[in-house]
C-alpha positions as CSV (number, residue, x, y, z in Angstrom):
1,X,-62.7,-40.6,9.0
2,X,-59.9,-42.7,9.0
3,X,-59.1,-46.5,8.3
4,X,-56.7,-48.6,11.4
5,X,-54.8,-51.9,11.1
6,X,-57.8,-53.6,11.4
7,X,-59.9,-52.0,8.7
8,X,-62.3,-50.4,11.4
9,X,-63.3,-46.7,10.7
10,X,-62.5,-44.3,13.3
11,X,-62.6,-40.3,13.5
12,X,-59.7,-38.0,12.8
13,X,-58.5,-34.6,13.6
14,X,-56.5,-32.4,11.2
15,X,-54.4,-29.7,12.8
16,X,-53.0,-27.2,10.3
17,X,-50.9,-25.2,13.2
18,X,-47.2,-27.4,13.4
19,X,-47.0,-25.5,16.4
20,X,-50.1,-27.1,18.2
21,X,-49.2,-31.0,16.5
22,X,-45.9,-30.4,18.6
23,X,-47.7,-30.1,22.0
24,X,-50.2,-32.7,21.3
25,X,-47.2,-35.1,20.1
26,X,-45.3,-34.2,23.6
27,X,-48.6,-34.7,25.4
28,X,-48.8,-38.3,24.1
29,X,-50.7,-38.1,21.1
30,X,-49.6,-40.2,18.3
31,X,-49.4,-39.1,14.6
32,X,-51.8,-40.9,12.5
33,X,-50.8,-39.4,8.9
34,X,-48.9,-36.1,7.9
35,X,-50.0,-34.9,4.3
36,X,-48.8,-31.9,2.3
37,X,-51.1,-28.9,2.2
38,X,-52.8,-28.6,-1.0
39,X,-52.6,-24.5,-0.8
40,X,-48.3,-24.7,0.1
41,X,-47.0,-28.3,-0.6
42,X,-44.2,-27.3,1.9
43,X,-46.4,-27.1,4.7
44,X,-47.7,-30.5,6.3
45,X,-51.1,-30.8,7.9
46,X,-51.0,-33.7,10.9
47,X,-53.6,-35.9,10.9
48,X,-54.7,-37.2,15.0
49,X,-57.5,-40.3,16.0
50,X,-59.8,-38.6,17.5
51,X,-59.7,-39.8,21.3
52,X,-60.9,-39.0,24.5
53,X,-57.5,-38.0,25.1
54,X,-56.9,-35.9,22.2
55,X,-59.8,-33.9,22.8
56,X,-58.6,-32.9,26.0
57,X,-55.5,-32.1,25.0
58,X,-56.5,-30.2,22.1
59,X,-59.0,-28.4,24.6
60,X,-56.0,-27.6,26.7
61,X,-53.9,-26.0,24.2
62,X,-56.4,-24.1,22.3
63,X,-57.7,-22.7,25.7
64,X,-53.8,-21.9,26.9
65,X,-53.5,-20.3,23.0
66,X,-56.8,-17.7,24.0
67,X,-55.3,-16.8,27.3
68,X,-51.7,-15.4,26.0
């Protein structure tokens, strides 16, 4: 869960793979957060609201990811 502007919870997404932040970020997703990974503090886990939107999108690249 995550907090907005206006203190109001909303869900969240955390997407490990940079690869698939970059297509959801080109698709029109916005970054809500990046943190460091706890395991590799060099690597950065990117945090997405949870929308309509982004669950299509993510739908979309995970299924184009299964098909290679």
């Amino acid at each position: 869960m995550c907090m907005t502007e206006t203190n109001s919870v909303v869900k969240c997404k955390s997407v490990f793979k940079p690869g698939v932040a970059r297509h959801l970020i080109k698709m029109g997703n916005p970054v809500y957060d990046i943190k460091p990974k706890k395991e590799n503090p060099d690597a950065s886990i990117f945090i997405f609201v949870e929308t309509e939107k982004f669950v299509n999108d993510f739908t979309t690249i995970l299924l184009s990811l299964i098909h290679i």
